[in-house]
C-alpha positions, 0 to 999 in steps of 0.5 A, a space after each residue: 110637838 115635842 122633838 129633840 136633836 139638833 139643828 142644822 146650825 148647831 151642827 154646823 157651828 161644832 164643825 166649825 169649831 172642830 176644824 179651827 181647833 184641828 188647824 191649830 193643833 195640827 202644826 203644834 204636833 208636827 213641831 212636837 214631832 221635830 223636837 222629839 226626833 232632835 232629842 232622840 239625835 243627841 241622845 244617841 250623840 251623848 250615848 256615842 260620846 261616853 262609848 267613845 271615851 270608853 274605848 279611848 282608855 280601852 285602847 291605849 288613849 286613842 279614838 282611831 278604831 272607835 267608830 259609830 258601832 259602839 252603839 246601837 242608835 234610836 230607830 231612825 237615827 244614823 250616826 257617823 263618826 270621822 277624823 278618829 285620830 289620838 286627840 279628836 273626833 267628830 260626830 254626825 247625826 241625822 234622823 230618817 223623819 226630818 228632811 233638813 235637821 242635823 246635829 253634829 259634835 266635834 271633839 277636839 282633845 282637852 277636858 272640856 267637851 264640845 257642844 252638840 250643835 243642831 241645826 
């Protein structure tokens, strides 16, 4: 008798395989997630920033009237500007997707600029 297919336990043994690789894969791809939400978050900081010296020179070297609608941010990402005044600002950043990721910027006057801290 000639008959093809698999057994049982061959079957058995590639579900096996599947869900270990799944349980692997799966924590990998939601740090991948994460990671990218985070990029997205300082990207749209780095963008914020340049607009926000753009509109320091364009209004007779101050940042108070420079706020968070110079641009228009990644999908889920919200952006707060405060303590606008002529030398500094600070910037806040928080995506919809992550319950405790941040990022934040202070710019404290000089031509050094600050480093985007994300916690």
């Amino acid at each position: 008798m000639n008959k093809k297919g698999f057994t049982l336990i061959e079957l058995l043994i590639v579900v096996v395989i599947i869900g270990i690789l799944a349980v692997i894969a799966i924590p990998k791809f939601g740090q991948a997630r994460e990671r990218a939400y985070v990029s997205a978050m300082q990207s749209d900081m780095n963008q914020l920033r340049t607009a926000m010296e753009m509109c320091h020179q364009d209004s007779g070297f101050t940042y108070a009237g420079c706020d968070d609608g110079l641009i228009n941010g990644s999908t889920g990402v919200s952006l707060v500007v405060a303590g606008q005044n002529t030398t500094t600002y600070t910037i806040a950043a928080k995506h919809d997707a992550t319950a405790n990721r941040t990022c934040a910027y202070d710019h404290t006057g000089g031509a050094t600029p600050g480093q985007i801290v994300c916690s």
